[in-house]
C-alpha positions in Angstrom: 9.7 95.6 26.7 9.7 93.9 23.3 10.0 90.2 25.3 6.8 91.1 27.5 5.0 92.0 24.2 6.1 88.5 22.6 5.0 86.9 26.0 1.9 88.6 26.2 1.4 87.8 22.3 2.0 84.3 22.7 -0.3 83.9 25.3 -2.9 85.8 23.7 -2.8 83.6 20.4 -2.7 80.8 23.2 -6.3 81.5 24.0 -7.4 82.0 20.8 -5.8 78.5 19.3 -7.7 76.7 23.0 -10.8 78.6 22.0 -11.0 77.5 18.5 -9.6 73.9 18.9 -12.8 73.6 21.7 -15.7 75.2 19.4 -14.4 73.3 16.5 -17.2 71.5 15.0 -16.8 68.9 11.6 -19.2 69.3 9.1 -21.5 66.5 8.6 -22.2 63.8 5.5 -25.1 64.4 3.9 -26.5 60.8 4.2 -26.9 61.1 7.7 -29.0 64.0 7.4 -30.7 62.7 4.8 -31.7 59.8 7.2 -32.7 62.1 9.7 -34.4 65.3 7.5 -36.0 63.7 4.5 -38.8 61.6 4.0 -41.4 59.7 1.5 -42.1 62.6 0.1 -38.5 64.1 -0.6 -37.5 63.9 -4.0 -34.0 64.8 -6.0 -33.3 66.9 -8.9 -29.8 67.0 -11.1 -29.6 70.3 -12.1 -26.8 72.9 -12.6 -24.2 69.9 -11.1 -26.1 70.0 -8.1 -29.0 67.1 -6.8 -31.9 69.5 -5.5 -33.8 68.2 -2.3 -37.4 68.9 -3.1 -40.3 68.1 -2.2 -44.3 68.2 -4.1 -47.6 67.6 -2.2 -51.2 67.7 -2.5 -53.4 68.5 -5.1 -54.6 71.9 -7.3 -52.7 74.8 -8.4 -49.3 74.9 -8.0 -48.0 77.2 -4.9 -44.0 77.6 -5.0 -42.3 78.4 -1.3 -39.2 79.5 -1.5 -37.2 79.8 2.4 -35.2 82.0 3.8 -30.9 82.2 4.7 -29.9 79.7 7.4 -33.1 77.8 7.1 -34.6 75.0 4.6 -37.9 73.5 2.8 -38.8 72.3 6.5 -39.6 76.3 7.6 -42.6 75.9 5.3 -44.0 72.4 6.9 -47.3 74.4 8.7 -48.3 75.7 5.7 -48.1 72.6 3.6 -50.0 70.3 6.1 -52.8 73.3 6.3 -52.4 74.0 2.2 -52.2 70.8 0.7 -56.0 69.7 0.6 -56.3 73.2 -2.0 -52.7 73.4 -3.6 -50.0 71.5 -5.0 -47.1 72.7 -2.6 -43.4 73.1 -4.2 -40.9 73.5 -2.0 -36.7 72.8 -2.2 -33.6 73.4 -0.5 -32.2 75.7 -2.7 -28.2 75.9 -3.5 -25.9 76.6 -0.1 -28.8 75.5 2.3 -30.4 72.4 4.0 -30.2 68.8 2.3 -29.2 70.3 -1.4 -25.7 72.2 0.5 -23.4 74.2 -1.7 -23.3 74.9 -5.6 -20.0 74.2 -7.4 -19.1 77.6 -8.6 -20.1 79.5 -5.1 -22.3 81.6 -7.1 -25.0 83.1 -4.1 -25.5 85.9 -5.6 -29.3 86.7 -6.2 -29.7 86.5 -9.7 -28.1 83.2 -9.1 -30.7 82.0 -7.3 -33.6 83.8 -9.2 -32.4 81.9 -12.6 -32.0 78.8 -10.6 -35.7 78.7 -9.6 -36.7 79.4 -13.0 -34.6 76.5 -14.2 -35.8 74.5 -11.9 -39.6 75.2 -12.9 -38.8 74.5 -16.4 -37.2 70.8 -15.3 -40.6 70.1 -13.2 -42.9 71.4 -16.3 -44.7 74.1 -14.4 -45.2 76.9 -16.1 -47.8 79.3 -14.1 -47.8 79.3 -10.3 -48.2 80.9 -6.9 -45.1 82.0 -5.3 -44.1 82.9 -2.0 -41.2 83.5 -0.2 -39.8 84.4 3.4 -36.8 86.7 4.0 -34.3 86.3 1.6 -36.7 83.9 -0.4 -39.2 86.8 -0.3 -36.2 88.8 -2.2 -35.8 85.8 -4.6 -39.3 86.3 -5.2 -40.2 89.6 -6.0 -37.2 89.5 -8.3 -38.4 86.3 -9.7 -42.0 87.9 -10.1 -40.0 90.8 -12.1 -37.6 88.6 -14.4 -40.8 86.1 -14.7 -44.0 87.9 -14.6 -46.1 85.8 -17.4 -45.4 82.7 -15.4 -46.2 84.0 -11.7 -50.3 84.2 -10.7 -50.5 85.9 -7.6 -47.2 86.9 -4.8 -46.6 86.4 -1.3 -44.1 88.1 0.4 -43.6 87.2 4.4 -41.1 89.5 6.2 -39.4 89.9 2.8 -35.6 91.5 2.4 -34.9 94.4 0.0 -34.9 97.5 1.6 -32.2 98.6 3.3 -31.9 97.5 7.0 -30.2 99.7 9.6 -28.9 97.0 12.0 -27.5 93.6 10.8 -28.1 90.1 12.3 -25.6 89.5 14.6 -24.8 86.1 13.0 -23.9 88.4 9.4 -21.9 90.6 11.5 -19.7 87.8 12.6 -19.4 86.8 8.8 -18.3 90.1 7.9 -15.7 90.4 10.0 -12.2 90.2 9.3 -10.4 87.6 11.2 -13.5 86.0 12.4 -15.3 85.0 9.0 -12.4 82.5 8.3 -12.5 81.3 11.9 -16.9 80.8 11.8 -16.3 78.7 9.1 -15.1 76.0 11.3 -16.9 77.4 14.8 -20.5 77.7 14.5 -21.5 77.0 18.6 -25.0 75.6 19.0 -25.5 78.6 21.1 -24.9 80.9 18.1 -27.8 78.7 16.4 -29.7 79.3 19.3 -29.7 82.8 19.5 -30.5 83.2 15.8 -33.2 81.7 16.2 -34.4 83.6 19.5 -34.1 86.5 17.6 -36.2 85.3 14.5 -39.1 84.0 16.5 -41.4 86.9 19.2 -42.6 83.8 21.2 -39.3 82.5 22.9 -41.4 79.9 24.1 -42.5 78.0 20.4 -38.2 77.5 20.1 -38.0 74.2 20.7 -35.0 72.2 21.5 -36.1 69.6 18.3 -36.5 73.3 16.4 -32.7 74.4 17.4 -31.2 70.9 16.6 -32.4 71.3 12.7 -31.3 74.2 12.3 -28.1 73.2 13.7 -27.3 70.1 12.0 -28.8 71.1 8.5 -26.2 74.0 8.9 -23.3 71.6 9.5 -24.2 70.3 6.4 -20.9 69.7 4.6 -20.5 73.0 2.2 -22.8 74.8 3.9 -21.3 77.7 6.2 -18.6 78.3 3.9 -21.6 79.1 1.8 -23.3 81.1 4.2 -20.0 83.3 4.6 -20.0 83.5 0.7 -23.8 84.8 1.2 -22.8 86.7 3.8 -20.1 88.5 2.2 -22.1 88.9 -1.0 -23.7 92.2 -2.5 -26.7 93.3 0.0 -27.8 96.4 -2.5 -30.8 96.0 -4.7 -32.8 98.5 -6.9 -35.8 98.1 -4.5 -37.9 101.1 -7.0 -38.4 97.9 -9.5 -40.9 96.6 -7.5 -43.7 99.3 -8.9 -43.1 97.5 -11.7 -45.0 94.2 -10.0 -48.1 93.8 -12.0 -49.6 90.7 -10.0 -51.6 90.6 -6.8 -49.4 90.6 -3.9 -49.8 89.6 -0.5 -47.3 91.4 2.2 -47.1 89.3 5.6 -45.1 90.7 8.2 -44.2 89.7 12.0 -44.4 93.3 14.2 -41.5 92.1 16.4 -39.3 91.0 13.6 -35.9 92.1 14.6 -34.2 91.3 11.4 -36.3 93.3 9.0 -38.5 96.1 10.7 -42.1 96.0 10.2 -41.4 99.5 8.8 -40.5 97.8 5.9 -43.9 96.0 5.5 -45.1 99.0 4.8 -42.2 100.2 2.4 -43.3 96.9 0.0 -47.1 98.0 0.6 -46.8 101.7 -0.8 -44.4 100.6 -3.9 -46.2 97.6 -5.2 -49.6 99.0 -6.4 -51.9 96.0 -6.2 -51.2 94.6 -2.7 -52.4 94.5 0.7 -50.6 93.8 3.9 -51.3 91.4 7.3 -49.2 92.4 10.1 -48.9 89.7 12.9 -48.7 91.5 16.3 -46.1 90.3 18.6 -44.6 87.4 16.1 -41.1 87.5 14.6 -39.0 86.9 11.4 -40.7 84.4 10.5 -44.7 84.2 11.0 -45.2 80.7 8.8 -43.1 78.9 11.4 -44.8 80.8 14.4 -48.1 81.1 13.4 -48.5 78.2 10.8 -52.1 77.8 10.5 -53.2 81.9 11.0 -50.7 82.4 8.2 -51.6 80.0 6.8 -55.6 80.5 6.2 -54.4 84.3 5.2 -52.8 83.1 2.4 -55.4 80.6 1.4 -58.1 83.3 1.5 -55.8 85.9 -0.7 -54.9 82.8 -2.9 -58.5 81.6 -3.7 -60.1 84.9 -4.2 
């Protein structure tokens, strides 16, 4: 009995050892993505041990974009070609994602990345802006806007995280599961990518294959899924009843078929921060500045200028 366990064992692990030797996929340098991702416009930053991909554009007052997990200063490429002619557009690959990859002490803890930002503000000189975020960069900042409020103007918050969601992303699942987190460090399937971003967009149709391939590669950035597994694993509670405490204008942008954050939420930000108003995009996902650039996009300008 205990020799047909072993066997069965064996073969079992077998699989498992075939499976992962086939998925395996090596991280890649960041020079070739830099070749690839980056242009005129992308610019570096020392800071923290760490050389910030970043990027400024255009002309007038400054408007800060802060991205979301998994993604990178590219999600935000609508709204600076539509923006740019009104505002000076900030936008970087923050610690752990796109060009920038991973931070030296592993740190991805929020605070982390709210103090980052404001360090990062202070190396650039700016010291009064628009700021907007999507997903977890919408978390970054309405905590920012909290830590910082002297220094932020006016707050946009697309799909933003916070409240308490009651089904995680699939791809955080995976990350949180014992056995498996160590194992997605090395896997990460182009079809996992894919699905993400099915799941983050209503209109499967605007996923193109361009779309999935930079996602894909800017996540095989060296450092960067071990990062996402530290993110992953990280602390998901935060003390959402300091956001009456948001004295600015804020805009609240939400998809209605966002399946990562419900659109219930939206509505959770609306009643708690007292001078805001909401735009709810029927039938787009996660992430409506990627969907529906140049709608979003004039939404903001309108809020922004008034």
């Amino acid at each position: 009995m205990l020799r047909k366990i072993a066997i069965a064992l064996a073969v079992v692990l077998g699989l498992v050892a075939i499976l992962v030797f086939s998925q395996y996929r090596s991280d890649l340098p960041v020079e070739q993505l830099k070749a690839k991702y980056t242009d005129a416009q992308s610019k570096y930053l020392d800071l923290d041990g760490i050389s910030v991909h970043y990027k400024i554009e255009g002309t007038g007052p400054v408007l800060v974009l802060l991205h979301g997990t998994s993604s990178s200063l590219h999600t935000w490429d609508g709204w600076t070609q539509d923006l740019k002619d009104s505002f000076t557009i900030v936008r970087l690959d923050y610690p752990g994602f796109g060009i920038t990859g991973p931070c030296t002490d592993c740190d991805y803890s929020v605070d982390y990345y709210t103090d980052f930002i404001h360090l990062f503000m202070e190396k650039l000189g700016i010291q009064q802006f628009y700021l907007a975020g999507n997903s977890l960069g919408g978390l970054i900042a309405w905590k920012y806007a909290l830590r910082y409020p002297q220094q932020v103007q006016k707050l946009i918050l697309v799909d933003a995280a916070g409240y308490k969601i009651e089904k995680i992303p699939f791809a955080f699942k995976l990350a949180r599961t014992p056995g498996l987190k160590m194992v997605a460090r090395y896997i990460t399937p182009r079809s996992l990518i894919k699905k993400s971003i099915l799941e983050v967009y209503g209109d499967d149709s605007k996923v193109t294959d361009s779309l999935i391939e930079r996602y894909d590669e800017l996540m095989l950035r060296e450092g960067n899924r071990a990062a996402f597994l530290a993110r992953a694993n990280g602390n998901f509670e935060y003390n959402t009843a300091e956001l009456r405490s948001i004295s600015m204008p804020t805009l609240i942008m939400w998809g209605d078929g966002d399946k990562w954050i419900p659109v219930k939420n939206a509505y959770l930000f609306e009643k708690d921060i007292k001078d805001s108003e909401l735009k709810v995009y029927k039938g787009i996902g996660h992430i409506p500045m990627e969907e529906l650039p140049q709608e979003t996009a004039n939404d903001a300008r309108a809020f922004l200028i008034k």
